[in-house]
C-alpha positions in Angstrom: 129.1 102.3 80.2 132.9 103.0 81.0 133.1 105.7 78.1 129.7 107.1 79.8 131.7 107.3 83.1 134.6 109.2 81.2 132.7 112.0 79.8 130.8 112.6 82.6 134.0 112.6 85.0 135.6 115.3 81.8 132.6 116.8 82.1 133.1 117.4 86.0 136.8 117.9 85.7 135.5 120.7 83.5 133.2 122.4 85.7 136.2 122.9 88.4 138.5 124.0 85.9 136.3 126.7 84.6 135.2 127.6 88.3 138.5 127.9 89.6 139.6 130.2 86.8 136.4 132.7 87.4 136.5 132.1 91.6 140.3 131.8 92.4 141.3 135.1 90.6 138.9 136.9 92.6 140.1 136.3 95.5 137.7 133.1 96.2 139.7 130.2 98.0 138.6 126.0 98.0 137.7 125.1 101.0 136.4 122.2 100.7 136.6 119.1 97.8 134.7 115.7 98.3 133.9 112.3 96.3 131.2 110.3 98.1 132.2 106.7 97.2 128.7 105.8 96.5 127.1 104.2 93.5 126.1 107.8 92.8 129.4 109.6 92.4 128.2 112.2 94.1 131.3 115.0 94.3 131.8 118.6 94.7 134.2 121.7 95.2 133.4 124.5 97.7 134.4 128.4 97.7 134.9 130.7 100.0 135.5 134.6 99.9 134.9 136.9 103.4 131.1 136.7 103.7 130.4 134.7 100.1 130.6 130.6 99.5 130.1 128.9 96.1 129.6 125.3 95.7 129.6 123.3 92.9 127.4 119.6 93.5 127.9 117.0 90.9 125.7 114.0 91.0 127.4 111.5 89.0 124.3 109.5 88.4 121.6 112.0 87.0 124.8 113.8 85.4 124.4 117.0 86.5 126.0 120.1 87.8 124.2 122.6 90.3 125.7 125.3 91.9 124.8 127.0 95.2 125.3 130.6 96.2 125.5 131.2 100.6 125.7 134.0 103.0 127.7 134.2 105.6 127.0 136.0 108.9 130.2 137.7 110.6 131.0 138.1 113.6 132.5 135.7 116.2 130.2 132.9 115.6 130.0 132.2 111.2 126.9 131.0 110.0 126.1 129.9 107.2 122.7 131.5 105.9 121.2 129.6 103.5 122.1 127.8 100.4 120.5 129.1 96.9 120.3 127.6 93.8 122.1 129.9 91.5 119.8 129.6 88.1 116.7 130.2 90.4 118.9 133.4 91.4 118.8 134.3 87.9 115.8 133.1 86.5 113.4 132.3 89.7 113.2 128.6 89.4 115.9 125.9 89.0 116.4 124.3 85.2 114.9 121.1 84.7 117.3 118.3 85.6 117.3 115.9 82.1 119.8 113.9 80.2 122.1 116.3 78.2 125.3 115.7 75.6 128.5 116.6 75.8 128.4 119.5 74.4 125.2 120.3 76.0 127.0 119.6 79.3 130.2 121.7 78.2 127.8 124.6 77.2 125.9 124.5 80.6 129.1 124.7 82.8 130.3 127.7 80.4 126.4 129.4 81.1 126.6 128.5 84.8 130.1 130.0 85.1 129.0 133.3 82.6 125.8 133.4 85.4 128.4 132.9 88.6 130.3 136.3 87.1 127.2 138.0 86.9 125.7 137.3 90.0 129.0 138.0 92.0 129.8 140.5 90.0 133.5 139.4 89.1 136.1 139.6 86.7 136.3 137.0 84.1 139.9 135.6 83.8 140.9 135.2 80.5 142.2 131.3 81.4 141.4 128.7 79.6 137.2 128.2 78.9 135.8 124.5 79.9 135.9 122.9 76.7 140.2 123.9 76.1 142.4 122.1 78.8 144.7 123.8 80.6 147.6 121.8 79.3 146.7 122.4 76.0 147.1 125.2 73.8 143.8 127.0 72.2 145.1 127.1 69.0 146.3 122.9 69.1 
């Protein structure tokens, strides 16, 4: 169960990375990062950029990664318009939440980053991709 922990956390660890190399570049800030202490592990990361947020929900015990688009409304008094699911963005409905690998996981952060770029329409940054650390060389 411990190892099951681990990958899932990597997985997680991941997702931010990956996010943070797309989001940061273009001028995206974190504003917020939280770890509910539950027996769920619930934990997330949110963006924001003038009138644009991004947030990333990971519920540690379905293993699984959403990611939310939102309006905001200028002005004095900033609202919040709405959270949207960003694959029912894409596709019209939300993917079906289900037990994945590793490497499923791995490749479903890279989609939901590659989908994140097209939706906001942003630069990619040529940083390091989820499944090659930061710390470590691409070619090691």
């Amino acid at each position: 169960m411990e190892d099951g922990h681990a990958a899932f956390a990597d997985v997680h660890s991941a997702a931010k990375t990956a996010f943070d190399s797309l989001l940061i570049p273009n001028g995206f800030k974190r504003t917020a990062d939280w770890i509910d202490a539950d027996e769920r592990g619930h934990t997330g990361r949110e963006y924001a950029r003038e009138t644009v947020r991004v947030r990333l929900d990971w519920d540690g015990r379905g293993a699984w990664l959403d990611v939310r688009l939102a309006h905001v409304r200028g002005g004095r008094r900033r609202r919040i318009l709405g959270w949207e699911d960003l694959e029912t963005i894409v596709a019209g409905v939300p993917s079906r939440v289900r037990p994945l690998t590793d490497a499923e996981q791995m490749a479903r952060v890279e989609r939901l980053v590659a989908l994140a770029g097209e939706v906001l329409e942003l630069r990619a940054d040529r940083g390091p991709s989820p499944s090659t650390p930061a710390d470590r060389p691409a070619g090691a």
